[in-house]
PASEBA-1860 file (N, C-alpha, C; in nm, 3 decimals):
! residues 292
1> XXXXXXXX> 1.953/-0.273/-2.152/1.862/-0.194/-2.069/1.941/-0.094/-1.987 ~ 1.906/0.034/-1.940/1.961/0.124/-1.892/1.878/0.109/-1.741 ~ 1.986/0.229/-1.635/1.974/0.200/-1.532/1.843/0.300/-1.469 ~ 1.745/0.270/-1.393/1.705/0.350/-1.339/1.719/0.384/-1.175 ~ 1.727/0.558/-1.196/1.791/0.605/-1.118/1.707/0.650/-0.979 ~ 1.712/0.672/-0.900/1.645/0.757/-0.770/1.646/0.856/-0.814 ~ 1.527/0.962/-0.783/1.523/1.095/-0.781/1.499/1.105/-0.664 ~ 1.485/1.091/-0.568/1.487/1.148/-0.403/1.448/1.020/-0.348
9> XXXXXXXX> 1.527/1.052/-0.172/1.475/0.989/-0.070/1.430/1.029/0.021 ~ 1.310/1.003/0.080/1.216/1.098/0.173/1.253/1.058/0.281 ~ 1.275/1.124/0.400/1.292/1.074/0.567/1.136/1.052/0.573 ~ 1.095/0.979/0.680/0.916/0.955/0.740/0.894/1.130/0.751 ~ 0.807/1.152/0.691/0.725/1.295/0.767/0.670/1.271/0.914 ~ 0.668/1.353/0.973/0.617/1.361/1.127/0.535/1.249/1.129 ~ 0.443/1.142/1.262/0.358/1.068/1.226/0.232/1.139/1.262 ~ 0.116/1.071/1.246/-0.026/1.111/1.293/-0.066/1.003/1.309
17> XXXXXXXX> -0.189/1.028/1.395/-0.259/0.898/1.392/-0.441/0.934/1.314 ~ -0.463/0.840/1.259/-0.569/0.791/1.202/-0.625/0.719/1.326 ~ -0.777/0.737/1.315/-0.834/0.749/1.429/-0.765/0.729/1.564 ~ -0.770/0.654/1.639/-0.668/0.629/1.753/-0.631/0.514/1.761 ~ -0.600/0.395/1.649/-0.541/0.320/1.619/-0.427/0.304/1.536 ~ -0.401/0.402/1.429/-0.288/0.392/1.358/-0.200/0.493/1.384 ~ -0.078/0.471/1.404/-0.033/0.556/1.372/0.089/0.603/1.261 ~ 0.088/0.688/1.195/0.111/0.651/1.003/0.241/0.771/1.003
25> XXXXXXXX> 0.348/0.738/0.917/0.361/0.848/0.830/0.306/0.836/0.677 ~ 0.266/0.937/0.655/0.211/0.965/0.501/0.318/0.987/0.423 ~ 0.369/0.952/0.312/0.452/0.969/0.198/0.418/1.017/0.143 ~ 0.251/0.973/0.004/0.199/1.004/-0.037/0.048/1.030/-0.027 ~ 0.006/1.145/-0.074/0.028/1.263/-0.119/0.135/1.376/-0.041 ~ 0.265/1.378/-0.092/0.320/1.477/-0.044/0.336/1.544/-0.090 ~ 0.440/1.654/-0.085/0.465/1.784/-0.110/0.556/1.748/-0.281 ~ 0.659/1.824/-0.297/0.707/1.821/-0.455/0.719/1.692/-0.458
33> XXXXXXXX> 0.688/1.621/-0.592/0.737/1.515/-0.631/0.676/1.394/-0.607 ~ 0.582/1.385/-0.498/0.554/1.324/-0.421/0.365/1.317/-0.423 ~ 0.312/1.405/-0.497/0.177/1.435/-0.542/0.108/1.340/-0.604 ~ -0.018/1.347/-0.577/-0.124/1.201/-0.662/-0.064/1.227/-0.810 ~ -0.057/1.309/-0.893/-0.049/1.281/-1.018/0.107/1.272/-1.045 ~ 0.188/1.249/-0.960/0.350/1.253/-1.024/0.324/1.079/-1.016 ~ 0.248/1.040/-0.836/0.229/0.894/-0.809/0.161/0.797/-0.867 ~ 0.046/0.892/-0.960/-0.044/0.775/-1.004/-0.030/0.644/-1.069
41> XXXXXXXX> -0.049/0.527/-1.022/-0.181/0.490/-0.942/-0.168/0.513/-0.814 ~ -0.054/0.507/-0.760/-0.054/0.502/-0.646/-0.071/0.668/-0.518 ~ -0.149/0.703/-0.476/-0.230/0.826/-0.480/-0.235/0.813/-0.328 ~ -0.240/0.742/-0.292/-0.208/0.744/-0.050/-0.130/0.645/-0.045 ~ 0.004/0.660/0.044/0.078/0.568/0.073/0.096/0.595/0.242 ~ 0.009/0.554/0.328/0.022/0.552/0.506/0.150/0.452/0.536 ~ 0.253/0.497/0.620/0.321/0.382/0.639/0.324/0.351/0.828 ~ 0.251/0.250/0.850/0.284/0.253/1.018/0.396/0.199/1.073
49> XXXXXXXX> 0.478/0.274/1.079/0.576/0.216/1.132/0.598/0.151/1.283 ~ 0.692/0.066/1.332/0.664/-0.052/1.445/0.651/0.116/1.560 ~ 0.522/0.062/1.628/0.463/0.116/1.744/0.377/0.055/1.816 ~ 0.445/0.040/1.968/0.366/-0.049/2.066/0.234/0.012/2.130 ~ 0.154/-0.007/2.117/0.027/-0.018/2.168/-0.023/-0.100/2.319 ~ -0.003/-0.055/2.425/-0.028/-0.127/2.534/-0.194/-0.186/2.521 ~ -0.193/-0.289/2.607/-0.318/-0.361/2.608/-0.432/-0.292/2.639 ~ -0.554/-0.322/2.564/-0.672/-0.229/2.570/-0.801/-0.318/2.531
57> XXXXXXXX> -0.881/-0.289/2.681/-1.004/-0.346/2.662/-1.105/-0.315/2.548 ~ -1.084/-0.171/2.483/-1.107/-0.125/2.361/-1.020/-0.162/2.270 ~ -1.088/-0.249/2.184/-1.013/-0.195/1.997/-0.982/-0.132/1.959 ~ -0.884/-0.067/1.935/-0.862/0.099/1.888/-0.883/0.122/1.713 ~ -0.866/0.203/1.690/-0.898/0.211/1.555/-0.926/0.318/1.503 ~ -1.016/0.316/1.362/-1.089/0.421/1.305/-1.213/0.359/1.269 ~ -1.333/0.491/1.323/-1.480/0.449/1.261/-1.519/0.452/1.153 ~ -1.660/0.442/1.089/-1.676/0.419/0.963/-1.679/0.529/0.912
65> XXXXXXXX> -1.645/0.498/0.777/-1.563/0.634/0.653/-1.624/0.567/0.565 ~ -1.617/0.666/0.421/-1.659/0.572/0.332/-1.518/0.577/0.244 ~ -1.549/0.546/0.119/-1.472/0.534/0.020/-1.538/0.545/-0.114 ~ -1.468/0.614/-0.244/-1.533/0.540/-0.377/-1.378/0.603/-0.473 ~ -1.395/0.531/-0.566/-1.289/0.515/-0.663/-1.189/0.521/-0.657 ~ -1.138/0.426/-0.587/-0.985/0.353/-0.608/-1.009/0.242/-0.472 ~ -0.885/0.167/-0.462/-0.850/0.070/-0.440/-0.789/0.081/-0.276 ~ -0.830/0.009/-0.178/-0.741/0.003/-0.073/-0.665/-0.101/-0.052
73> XXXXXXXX> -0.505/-0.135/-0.035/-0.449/-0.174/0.006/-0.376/-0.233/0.137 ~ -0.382/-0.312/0.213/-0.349/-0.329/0.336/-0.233/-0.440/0.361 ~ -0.160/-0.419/0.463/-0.024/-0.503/0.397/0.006/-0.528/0.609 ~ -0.019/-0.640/0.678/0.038/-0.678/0.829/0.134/-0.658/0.835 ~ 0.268/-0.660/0.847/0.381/-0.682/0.873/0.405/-0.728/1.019 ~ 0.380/-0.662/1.138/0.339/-0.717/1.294/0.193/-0.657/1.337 ~ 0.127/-0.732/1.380/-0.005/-0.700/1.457/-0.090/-0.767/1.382 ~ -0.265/-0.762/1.426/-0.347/-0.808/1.368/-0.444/-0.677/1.331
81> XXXXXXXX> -0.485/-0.690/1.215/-0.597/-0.560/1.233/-0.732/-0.655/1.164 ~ -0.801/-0.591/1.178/-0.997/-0.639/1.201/-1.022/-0.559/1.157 ~ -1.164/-0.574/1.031/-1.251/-0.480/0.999/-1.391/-0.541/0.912 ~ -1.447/-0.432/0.938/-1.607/-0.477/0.851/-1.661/-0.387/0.768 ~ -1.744/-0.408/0.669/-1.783/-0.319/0.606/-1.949/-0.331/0.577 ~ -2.002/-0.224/0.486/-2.134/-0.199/0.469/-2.231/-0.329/0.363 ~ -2.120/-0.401/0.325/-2.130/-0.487/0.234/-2.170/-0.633/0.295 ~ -2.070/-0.608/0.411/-2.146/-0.752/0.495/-2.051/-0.841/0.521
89> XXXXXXXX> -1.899/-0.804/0.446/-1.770/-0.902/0.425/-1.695/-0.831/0.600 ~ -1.612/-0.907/0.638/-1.568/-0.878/0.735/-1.420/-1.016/0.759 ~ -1.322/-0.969/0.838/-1.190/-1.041/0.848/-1.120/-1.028/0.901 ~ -0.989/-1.048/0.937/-0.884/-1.008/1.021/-0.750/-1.032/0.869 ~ -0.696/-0.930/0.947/-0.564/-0.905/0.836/-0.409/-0.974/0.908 ~ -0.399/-1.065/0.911/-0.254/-1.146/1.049/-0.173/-1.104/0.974 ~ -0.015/-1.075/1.059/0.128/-1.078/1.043/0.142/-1.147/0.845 ~ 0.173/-1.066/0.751/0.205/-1.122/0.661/0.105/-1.122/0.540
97> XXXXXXXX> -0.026/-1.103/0.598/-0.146/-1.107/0.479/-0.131/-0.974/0.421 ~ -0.208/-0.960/0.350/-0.249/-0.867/0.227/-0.401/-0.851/0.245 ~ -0.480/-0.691/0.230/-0.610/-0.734/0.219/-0.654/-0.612/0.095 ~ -0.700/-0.668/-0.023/-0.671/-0.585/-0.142/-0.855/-0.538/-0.117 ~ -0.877/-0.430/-0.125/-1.004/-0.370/-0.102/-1.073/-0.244/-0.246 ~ -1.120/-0.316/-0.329/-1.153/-0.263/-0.445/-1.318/-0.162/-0.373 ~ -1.299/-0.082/-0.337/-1.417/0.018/-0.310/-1.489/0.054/-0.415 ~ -1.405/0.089/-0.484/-1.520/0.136/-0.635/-1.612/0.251/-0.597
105> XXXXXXXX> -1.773/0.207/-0.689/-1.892/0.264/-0.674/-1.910/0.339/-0.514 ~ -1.855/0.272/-0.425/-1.896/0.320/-0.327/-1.869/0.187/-0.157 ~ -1.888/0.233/-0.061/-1.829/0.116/0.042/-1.829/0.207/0.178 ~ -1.891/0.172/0.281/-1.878/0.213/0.409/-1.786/0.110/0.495 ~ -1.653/0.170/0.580/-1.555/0.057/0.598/-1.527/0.152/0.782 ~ -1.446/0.016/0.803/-1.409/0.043/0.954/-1.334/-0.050/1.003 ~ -1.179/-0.017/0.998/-1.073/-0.109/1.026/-1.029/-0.071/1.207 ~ -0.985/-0.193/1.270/-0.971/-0.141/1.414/-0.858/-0.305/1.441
113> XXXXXXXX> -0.778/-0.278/1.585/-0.716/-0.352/1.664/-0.778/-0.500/1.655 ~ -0.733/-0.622/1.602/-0.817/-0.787/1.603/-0.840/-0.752/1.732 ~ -0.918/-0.819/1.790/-0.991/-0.840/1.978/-0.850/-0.897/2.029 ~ -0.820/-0.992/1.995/-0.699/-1.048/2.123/-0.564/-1.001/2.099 ~ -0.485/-0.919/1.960/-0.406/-0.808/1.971/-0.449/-0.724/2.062 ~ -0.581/-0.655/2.063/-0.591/-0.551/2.145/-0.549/-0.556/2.307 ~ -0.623/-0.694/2.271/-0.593/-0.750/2.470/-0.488/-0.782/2.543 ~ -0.373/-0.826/2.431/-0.285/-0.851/2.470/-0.203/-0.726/2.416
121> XXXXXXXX> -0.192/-0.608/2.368/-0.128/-0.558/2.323/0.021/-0.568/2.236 ~ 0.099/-0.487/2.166/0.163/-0.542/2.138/0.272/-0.422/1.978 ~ 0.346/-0.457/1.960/0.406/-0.353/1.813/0.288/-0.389/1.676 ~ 0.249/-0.266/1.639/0.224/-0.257/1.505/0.263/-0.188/1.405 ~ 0.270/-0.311/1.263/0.381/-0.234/1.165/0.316/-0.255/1.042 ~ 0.257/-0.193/0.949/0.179/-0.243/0.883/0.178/-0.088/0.723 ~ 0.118/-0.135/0.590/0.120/-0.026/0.487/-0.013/-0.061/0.463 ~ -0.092/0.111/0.443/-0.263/0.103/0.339/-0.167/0.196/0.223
129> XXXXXXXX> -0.185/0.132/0.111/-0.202/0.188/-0.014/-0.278/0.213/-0.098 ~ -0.309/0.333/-0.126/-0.434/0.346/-0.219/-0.397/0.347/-0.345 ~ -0.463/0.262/-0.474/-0.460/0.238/-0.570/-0.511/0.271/-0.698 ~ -0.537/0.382/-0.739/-0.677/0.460/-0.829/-0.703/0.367/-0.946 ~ -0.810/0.345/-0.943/-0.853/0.315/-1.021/-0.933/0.346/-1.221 ~ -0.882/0.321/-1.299/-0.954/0.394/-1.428/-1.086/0.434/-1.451 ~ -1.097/0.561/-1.502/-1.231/0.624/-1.500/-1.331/0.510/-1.497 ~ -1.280/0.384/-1.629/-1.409/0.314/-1.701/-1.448/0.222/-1.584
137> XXXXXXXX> -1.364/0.177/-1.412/-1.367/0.092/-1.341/-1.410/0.164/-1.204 ~ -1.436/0.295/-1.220/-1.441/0.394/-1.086/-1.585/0.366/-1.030 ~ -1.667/0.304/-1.114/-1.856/0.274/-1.067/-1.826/0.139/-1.046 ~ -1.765/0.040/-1.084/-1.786/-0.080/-1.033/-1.795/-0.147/-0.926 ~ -1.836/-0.252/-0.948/-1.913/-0.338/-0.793/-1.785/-0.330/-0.667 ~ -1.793/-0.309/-0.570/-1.717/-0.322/-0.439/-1.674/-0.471/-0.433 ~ -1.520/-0.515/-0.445/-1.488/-0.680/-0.400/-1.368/-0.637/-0.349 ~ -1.295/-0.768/-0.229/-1.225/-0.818/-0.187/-1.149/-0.919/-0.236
145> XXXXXXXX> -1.006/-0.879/-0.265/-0.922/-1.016/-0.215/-0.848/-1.030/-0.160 ~ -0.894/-1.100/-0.053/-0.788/-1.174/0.117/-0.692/-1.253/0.082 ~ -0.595/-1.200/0.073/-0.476/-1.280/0.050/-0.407/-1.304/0.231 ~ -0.413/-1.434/0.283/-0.313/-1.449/0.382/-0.154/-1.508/0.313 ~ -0.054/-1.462/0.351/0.058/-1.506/0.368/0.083/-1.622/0.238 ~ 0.050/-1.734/0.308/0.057/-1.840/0.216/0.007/-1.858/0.140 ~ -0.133/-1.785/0.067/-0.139/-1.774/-0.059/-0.048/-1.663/-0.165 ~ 0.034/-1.594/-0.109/0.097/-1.543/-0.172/0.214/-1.586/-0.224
153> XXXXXXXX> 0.216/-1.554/-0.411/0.325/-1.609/-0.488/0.469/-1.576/-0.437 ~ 0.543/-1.653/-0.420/0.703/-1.607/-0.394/0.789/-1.664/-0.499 ~ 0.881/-1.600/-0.494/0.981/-1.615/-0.551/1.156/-1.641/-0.486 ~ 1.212/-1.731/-0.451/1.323/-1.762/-0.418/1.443/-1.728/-0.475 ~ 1.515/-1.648/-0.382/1.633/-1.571/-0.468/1.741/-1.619/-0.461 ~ 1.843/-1.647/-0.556/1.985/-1.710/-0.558/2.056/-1.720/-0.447 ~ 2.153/-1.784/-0.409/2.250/-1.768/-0.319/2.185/-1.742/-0.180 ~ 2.084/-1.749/-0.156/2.057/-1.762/0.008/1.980/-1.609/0.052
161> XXXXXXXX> 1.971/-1.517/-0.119/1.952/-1.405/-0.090/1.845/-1.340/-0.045 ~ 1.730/-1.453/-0.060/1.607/-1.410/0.025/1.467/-1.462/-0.035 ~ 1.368/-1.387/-0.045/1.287/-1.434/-0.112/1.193/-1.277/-0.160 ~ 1.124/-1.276/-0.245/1.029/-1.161/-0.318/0.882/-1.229/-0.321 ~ 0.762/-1.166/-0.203/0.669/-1.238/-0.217/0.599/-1.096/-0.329 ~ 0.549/-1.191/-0.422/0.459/-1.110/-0.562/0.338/-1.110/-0.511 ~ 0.297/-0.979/-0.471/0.183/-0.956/-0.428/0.087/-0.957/-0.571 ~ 0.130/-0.854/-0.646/0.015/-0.794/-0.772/0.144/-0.772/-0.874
169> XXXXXXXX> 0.088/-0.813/-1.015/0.206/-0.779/-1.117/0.299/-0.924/-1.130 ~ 0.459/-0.906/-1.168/0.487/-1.036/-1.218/0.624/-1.022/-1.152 ~ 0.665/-1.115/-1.113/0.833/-1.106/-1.088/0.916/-1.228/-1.151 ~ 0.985/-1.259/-1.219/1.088/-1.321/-1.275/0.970/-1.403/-1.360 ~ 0.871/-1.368/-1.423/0.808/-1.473/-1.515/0.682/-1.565/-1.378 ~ 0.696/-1.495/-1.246/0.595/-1.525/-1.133/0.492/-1.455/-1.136 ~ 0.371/-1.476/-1.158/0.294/-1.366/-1.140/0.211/-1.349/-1.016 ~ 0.162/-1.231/-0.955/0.117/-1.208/-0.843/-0.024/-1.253/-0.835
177> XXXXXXXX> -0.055/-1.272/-0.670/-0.183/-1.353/-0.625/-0.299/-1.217/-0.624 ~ -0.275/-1.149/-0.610/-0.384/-0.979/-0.693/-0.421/-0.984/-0.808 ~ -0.548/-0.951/-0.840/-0.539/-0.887/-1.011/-0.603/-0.764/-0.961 ~ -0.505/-0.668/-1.090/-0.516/-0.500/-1.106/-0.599/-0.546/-1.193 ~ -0.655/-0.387/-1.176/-0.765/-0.278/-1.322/-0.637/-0.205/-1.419 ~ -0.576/-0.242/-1.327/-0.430/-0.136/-1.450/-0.258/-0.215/-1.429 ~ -0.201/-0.160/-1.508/-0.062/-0.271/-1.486/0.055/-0.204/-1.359 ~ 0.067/-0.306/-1.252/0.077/-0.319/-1.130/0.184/-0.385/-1.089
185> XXXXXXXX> 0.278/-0.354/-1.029/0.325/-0.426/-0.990/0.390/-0.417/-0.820 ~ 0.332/-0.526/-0.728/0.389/-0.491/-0.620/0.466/-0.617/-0.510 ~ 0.536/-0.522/-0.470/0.633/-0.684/-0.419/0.694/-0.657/-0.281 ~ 0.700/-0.722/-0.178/0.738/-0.758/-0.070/0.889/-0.827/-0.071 ~ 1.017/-0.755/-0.068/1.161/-0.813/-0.073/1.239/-0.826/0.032 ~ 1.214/-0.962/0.070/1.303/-0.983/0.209/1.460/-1.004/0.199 ~ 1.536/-0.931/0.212/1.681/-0.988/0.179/1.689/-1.050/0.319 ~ 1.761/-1.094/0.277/1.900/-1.185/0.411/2.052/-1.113/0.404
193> XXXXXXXX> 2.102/-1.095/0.507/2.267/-1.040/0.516/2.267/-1.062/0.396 ~ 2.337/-0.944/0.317/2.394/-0.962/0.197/2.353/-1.002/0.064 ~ 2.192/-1.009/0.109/2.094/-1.025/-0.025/2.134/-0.944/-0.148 ~ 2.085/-0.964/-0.229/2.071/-0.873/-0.350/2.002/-0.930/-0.470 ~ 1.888/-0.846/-0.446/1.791/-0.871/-0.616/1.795/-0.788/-0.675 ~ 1.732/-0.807/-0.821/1.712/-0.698/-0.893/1.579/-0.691/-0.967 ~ 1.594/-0.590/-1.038/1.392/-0.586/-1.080/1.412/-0.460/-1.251 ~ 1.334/-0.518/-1.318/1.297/-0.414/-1.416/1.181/-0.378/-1.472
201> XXXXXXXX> 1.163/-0.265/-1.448/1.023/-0.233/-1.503/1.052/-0.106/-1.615 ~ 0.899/-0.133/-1.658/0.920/0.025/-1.804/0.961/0.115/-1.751 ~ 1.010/0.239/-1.818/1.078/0.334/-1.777/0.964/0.437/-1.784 ~ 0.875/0.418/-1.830/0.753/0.505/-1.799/0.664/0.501/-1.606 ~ 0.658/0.345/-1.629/0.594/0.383/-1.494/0.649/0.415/-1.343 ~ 0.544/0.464/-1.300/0.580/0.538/-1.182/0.650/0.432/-1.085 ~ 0.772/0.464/-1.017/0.852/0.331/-0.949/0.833/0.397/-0.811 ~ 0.864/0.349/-0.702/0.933/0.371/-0.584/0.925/0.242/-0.502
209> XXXXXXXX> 1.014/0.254/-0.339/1.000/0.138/-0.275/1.015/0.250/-0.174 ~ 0.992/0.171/-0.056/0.956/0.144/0.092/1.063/0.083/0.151 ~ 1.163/0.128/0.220/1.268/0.021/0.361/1.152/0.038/0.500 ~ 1.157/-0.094/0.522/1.063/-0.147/0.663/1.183/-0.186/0.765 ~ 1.251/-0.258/0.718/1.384/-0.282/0.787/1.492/-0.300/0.734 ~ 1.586/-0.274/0.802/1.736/-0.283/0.759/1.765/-0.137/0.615 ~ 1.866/-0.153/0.650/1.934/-0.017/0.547/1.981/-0.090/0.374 ~ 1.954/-0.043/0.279/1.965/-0.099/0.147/2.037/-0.005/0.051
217> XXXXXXXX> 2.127/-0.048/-0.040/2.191/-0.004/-0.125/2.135/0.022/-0.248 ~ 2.104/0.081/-0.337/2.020/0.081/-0.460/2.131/0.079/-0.563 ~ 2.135/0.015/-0.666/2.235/0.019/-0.787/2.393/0.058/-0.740 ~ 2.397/0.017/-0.638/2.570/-0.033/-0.590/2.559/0.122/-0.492 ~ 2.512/0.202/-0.488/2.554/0.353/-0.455/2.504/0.411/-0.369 ~ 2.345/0.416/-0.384/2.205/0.525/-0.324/2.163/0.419/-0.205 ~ 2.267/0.500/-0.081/2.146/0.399/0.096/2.038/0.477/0.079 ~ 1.968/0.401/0.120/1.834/0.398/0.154/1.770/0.348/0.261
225> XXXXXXXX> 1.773/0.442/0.415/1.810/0.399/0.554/1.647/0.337/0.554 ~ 1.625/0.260/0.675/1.465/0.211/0.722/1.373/0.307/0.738 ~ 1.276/0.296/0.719/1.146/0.394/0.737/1.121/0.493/0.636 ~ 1.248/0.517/0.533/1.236/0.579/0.453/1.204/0.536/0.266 ~ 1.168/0.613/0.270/1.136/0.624/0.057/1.166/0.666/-0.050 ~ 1.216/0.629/-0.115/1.274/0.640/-0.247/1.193/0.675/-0.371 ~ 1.201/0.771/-0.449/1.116/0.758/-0.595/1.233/0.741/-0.677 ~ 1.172/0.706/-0.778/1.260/0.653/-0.895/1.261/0.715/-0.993
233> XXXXXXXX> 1.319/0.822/-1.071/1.269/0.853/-1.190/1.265/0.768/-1.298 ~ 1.175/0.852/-1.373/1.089/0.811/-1.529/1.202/0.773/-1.656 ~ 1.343/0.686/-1.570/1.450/0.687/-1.713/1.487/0.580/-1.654 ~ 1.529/0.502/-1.779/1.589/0.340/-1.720/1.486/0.285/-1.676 ~ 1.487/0.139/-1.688/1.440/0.007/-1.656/1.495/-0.053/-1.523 ~ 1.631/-0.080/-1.557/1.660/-0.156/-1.454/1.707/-0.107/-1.325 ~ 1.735/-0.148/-1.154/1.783/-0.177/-1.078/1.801/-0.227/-0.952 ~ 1.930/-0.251/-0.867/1.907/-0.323/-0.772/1.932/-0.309/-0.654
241> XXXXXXXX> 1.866/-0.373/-0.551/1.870/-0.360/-0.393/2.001/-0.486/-0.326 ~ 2.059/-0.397/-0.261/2.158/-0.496/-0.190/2.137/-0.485/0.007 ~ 2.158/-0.564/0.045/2.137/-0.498/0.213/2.270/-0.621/0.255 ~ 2.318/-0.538/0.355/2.460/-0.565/0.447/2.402/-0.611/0.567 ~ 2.229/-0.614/0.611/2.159/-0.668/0.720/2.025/-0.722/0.658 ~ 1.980/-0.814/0.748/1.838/-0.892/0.731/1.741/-0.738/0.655 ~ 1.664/-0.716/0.579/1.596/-0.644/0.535/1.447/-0.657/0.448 ~ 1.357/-0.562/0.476/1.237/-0.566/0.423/1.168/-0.426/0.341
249> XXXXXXXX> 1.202/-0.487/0.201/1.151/-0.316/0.107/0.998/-0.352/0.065 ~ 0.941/-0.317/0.017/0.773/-0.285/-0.007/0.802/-0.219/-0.160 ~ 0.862/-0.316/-0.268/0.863/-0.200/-0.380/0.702/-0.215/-0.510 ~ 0.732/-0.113/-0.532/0.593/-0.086/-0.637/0.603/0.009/-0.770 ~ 0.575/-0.029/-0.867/0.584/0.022/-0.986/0.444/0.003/-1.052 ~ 0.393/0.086/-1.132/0.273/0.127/-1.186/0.262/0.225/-1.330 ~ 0.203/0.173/-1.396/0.158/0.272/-1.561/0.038/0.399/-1.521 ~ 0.114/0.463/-1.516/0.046/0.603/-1.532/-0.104/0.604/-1.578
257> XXXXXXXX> -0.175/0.633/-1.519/-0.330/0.642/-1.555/-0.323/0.745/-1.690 ~ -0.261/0.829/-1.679/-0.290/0.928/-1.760/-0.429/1.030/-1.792 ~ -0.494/1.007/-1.649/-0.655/1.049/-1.628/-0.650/1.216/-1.556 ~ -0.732/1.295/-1.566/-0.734/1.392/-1.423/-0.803/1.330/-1.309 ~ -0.726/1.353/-1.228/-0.732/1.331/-1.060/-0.818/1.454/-1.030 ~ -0.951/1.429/-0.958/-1.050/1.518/-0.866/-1.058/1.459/-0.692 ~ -0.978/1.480/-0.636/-0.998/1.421/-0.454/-1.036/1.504/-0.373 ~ -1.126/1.445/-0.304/-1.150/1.542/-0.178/-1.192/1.405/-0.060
265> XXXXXXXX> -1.050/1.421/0.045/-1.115/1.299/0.133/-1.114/1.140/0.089 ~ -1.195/1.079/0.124/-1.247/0.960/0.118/-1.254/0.961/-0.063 ~ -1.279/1.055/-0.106/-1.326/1.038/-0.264/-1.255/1.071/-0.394 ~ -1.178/0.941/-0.489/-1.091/0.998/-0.558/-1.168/0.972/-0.677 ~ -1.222/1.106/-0.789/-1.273/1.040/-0.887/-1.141/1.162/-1.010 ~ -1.251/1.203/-1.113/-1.171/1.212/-1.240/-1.202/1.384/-1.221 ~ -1.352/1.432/-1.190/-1.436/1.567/-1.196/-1.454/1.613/-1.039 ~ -1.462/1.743/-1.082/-1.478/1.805/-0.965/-1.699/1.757/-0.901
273> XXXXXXXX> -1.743/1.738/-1.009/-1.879/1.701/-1.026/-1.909/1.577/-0.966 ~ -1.797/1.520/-1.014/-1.804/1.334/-0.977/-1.785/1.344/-0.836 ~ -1.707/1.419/-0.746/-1.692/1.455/-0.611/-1.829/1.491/-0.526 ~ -1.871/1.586/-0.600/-1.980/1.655/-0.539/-2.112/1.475/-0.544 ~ -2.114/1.434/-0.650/-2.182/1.346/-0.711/-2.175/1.246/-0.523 ~ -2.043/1.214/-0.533/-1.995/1.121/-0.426/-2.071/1.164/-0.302 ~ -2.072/1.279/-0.256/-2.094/1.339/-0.117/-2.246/1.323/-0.143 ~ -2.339/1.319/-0.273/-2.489/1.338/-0.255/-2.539/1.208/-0.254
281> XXXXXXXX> -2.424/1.108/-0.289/-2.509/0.967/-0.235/-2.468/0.896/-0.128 ~ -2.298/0.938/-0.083/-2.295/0.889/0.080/-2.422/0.985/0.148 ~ -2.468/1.081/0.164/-2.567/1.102/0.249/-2.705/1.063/0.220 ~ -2.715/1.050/0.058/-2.834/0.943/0.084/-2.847/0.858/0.075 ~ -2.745/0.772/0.194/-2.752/0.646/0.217/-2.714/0.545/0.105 ~ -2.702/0.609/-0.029/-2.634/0.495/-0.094/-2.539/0.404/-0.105 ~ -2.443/0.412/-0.042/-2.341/0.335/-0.027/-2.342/0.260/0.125 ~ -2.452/0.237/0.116/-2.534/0.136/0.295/-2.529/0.180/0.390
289> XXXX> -2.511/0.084/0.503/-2.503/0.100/0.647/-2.432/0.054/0.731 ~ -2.377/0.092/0.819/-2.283/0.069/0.875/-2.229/0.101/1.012 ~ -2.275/-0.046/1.168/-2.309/0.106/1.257/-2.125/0.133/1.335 ~ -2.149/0.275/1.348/-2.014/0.281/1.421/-1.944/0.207/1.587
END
């Protein structure tokens, strides 16, 4: 197997905040290289990096939005976040969970501060990834799966080197506590001083990772400081992460939809029609209710 290589590492772009609870850098959709169709599936990548939030008798957050065709991703790392939707499902996301949010057909949503994070304030560090979904899966029913912490598959790495929790997709013959609409793979890699795993995926799909903490070596050579992102190009299968400190990467690899991408907003479909389509049934009320 041959090596695959980095094609760039992104510093965080400036942050913003999403409503007045998050506050994100965006990766993806970025500028060269970095575009829904170089990324697909993976088409929004928010990363919040650790930011303290003083205590607030308000929840902070964002109000209701909708969504339709593709997938939301939500990943704790510190804080609690809370949300409900038009559907009637509602939860809290703790330190460590996963909350995989298949929107589909359609979904009115509203994620905000858990009540006693808010009250007590506190750092939040947390990834939404959006996931597109295939034309033939873009109308289907709206579901959830709440993954906390301990239902998630891990994997234990040699020599003390850490552990790889398998979110979605497979790691060493492990397969992840997610199921995709398309082939997925995403993983949570905690090294320890001096960890080092490795990973191979096709040389077709779209690769990159995420440093949350600590600084990482890629295939003996390429640092890759915290907060920042890596893409991988489309050659070689294999390679690996080493860290010289405690560390946390977010890596993800994905098969190319091979679809046209139509987005505007909240709405990722295939047509510029299917867009317009979207906007004439969030206003008539098709995709429920939901009060802000």
């Amino acid at each position: 197997m041959s090596i695959k290589n980095i094609e760039l590492v992104l510093t965080p772009p400036e942050p913003h905040f999403v409503g007045d609870g998050f506050r994100v850098h965006n990766f993806i959709p970025g500028g060269y290289r970095t575009d829904m169709e170089r990324m697909n599936p993976f088409i929004l990548l928010d990363y919040g990096a650790k930011f303290y939030f003083p205590p607030s008798d308000h929840p902070l957050g964002v109000g209701v939005h909708p969504h339709r065709g593709f997938e939301t991703v939500t990943i704790a790392y510190k804080g609690r976040v809370a949300h409900h939707d038009s559907t009637g499902e509602s939860g809290v996301i703790g330190e460590g969970d996963v909350q995989w949010m298949t929107a589909a057909s359609g979904i009115l949503h509203k994620e905000y501060h858990e009540k006693e994070f808010s009250r007590e304030g506190g750092e939040l560090q947390m990834v939404q990834l959006w996931v597109n979904l295939p034309a033939k899966y873009k109308m289907s029913a709206p579901k959830y799966q709440s993954l906390t912490n301990a239902q998630i598959s891990k994997v234990t790495l040699p020599d003390e080197a850490g552990v790889v929790e398998v979110i979605a997709g497979e790691y060493k013959k492990t397969k992840g506590s997610a199921s995709t609409f398309s082939p997925i793979h995403l993983l949570n890699v905690k090294l320890n001083k001096g960890g080092k795993a490795d990973f191979s995926f096709p040389e077709v799909y779209n690769s990159a990772l995420l440093v949350l903490e600590g600084k990482v070596t890629v295939n003996g050579s390429e640092e890759v400081p915290a907060n920042h992102f890596a893409l991988f190009q489309n050659d070689g299968e294999t390679f690996d992460i080493e860290s010289a400190e405690d560390a946390i990467v977010l890596v993800m690899s994905g098969e190319d939809l091979s679809e046209p991408i139509a987005a505007h907003g909240p709405f990722v479909m295939n047509t510029r029609q299917e867009i317009l389509q979207a906007f004439e049934d969030y206003q008539k009320g098709k995709f429920g209710y939901l009060k802000d």
